[in-house]
N, C-alpha and C positions, 0 to 999 in steps of 0.2 A: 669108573674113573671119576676122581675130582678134583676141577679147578677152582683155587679160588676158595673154596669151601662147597664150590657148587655141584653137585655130584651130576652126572651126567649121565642119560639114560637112557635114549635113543638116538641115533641117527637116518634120517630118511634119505631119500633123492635129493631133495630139497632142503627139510628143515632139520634143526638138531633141536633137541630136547633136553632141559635139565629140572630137576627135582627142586623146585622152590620154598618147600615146606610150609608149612601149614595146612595142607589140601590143595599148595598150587604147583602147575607148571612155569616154567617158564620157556618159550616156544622163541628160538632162531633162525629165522629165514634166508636163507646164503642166496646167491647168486648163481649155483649151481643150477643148470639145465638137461633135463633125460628129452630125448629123442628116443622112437622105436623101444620105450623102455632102457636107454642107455644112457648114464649119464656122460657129457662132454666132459671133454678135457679144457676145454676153454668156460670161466666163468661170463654171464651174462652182464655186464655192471649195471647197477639200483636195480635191478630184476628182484632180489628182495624187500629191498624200500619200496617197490612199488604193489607187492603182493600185499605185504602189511599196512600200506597207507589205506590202498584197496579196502581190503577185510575192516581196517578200522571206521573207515567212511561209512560202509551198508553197516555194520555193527550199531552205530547209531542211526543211519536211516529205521533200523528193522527193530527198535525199541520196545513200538507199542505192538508188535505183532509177537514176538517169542524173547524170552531172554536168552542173556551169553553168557558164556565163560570168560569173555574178556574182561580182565580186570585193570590194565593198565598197557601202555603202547611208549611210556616213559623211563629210559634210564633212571630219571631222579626217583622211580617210585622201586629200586632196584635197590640195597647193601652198598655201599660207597667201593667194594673189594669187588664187586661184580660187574662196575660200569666200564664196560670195554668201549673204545671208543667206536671201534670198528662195526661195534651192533645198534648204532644212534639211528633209530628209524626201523629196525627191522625186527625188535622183539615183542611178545608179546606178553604179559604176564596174566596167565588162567590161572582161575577154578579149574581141578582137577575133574574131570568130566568120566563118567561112565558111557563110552559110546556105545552106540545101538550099533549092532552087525551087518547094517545093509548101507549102503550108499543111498542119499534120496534125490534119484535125477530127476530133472525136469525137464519133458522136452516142447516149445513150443512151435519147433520145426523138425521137419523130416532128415535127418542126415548120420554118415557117421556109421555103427553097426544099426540102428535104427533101420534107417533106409535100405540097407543091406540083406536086412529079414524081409522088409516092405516088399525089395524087388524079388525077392524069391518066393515070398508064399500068400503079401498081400497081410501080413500083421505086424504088428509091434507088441514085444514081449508077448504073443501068443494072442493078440488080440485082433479080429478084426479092424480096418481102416478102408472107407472109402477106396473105391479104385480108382483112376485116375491121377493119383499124387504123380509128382516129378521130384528129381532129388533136390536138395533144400526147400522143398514146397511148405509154405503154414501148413500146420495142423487147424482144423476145427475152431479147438481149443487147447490150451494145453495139458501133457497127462504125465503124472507119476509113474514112471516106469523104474521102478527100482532095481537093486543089482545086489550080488555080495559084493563082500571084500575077501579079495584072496592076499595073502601073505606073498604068492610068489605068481609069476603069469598075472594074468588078467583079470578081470571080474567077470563074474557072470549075469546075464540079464536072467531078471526071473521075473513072474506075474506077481500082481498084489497077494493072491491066496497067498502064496509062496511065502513071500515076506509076514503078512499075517501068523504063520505057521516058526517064523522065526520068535516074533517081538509079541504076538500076544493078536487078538484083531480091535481091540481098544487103541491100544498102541498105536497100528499103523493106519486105521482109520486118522489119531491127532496127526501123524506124521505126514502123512497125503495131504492134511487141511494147510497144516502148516507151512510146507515146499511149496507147496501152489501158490497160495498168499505171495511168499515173500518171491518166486519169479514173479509174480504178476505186478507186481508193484515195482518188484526190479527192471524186470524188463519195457514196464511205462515209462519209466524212468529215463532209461537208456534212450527208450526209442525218441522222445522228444532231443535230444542230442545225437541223432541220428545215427545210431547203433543198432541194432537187434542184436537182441541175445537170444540165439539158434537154440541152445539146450547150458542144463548148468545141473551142475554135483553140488548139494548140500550135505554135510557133516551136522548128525544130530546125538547130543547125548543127553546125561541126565545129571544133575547137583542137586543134593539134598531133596532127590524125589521130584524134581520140577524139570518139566524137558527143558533144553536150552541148544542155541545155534553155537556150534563151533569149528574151528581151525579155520581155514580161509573161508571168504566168504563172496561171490560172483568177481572172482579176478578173471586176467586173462588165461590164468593155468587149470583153474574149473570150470569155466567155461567155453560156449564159442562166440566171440565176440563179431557180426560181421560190421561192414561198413551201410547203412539202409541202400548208399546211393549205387552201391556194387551188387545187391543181390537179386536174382533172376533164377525163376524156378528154372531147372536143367541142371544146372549147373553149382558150383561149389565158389561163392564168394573169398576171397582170398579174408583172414582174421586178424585180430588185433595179439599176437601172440610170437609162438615160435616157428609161423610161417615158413620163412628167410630161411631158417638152419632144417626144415621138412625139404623145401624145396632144394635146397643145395647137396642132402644126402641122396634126396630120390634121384640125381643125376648121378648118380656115382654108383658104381661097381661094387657094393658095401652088402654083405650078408648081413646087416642088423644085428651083429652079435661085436661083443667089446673085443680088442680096444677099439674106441670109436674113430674117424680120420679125423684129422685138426681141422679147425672153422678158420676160414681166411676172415679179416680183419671185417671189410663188407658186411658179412652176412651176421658177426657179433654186435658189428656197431646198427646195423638196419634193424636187428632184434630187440636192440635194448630200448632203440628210439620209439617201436611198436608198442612195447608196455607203457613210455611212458605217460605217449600219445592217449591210449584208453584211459587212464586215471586221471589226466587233464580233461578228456572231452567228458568223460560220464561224472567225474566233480563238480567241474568248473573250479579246480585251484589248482595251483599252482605248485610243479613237484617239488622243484626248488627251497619251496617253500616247507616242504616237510620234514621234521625232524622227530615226529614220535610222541 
């Protein structure tokens, strides 16, 4: 399908996708939110300008450590036939990237299926840990535990060999160096404005032969963002995220399959003020202020 001249090429959960030619994407971030893997019937509002502000912020924190595919965050750098008003703040314009087939998590806390393996056999991704952990407990330090990507369900956790056996073991040896680096700096980051970042999903691909970071990059939807002053091992810190609309399904009589039940007002407008809340605390600017 094309608008505009813009041919259109995917649609996700999230973002849509259009064909910008030359070797680029051009990447739309809606407001659209999945719970349970479902997406709502009610959109989230700025939950896209605030993914993209996001990404665009760490994009240049994370400069001197790996390149990106992001090429622009500006309508004006758009076709005059392409500037919709309604995408001011939420597009991206890539390099068309070659991704690698694994997701590169990073986890510097215990939680989530992590923790879930931890309590039943004492490993993560097949790996020994310490015993004594608690749920959201620190790790050590932090560890690359990578996953696929599945097309439909879930992903899967698999060991570093594993991944190795995908991508090459040059490869994921740069790819470990590289996710670790940029939580670790991420997450210093954070923590001096008073966030931990529990664990987070990296997108890696490749342009013209050279690894590069891309698609979002430590928001609240690839990440888990806590508050420092709410967490305590035991227990699960409530997140900078989609919380609000978790907690409002788990009270409900809802088999997690579509259609999903409508979000009362509250728990749309508590969700949206949560994203905008982290891109304020972990910037220091001002949302407002954002326009791409």
């Amino acid at each position: 399908m094309t608008t505009d001249g813009l041919p259109h090429i995917y649609s996700g959960k999230v973002r849509d996708i259009y064909d910008a030619g030359d070797g680029r994407l051009l990447m739309v971030t809606s407001d659209r939110l999945s719970a349970f893997d479902v997406v709502m019937a009610e959109p989230i509002p700025d939950k896209g300008r605030v993914l993209t502000a996001m990404s665009s912020f760490w994009f240049e924190q994370f400069q001197g450590v790996v390149g990106s595919h992001l090429i622009s965050t500006s309508l004006d750098d758009l076709p005059e036939a392409w500037r919709r008003p309604e995408w001011e703040g939420r597009i991206m314009l890539c390099k068309k990237a070659e991704m690698l087939p694994i997701e590169c998590i990073v986890r510097g806390y215990i939680t989530g299926s992590a923790w879930k393996e931890y309590s039943r056999n004492g490993t993560m991704h097949g790996e020994d840990l310490p015993g004594g952990l608690l749920e959201s407990s620190k790790l050590p330090e932090p560890v690359f535990t990578p996953s696929t990507k599945a097309d439909e369900g879930h992903d899967e956790n698999i060991s570093f060999e594993a991944a190795a056996n995908l991508i090459g073991n040059e490869m994921a040896e740069q790819v470990r160096d590289v996710a670790l680096e940029l939580y670790t700096r991420g997450s210093e980051w954070a923590a001096e404005r008073g966030i931990i970042i529990a664990d987070t999903k990296f997108e890696l691909g490749m342009v013209d032969g050279e690894l590069v970071l891309a698609d979002e990059v430590l928001t609240p939807d690839s990440s888990r963002f806590w508050p420092a002053d709410r967490w305590e091992p035991g227990s699960t810190p409530p997140s900078f995220d989609k919380q609000p609309v978790r907690d409002f399904l788990d009270d409900l009589d809802w088999d997690k399959q579509p259609p999903p039940p409508p979000l009362p007002g509250d728990v749309v407008t508590a969700t949206s003020s949560r994203y905008i809340e982290a891109y304020e605390r972990i910037t220091g600017r001002t949302f407002a202020d954002w326009h791409g």
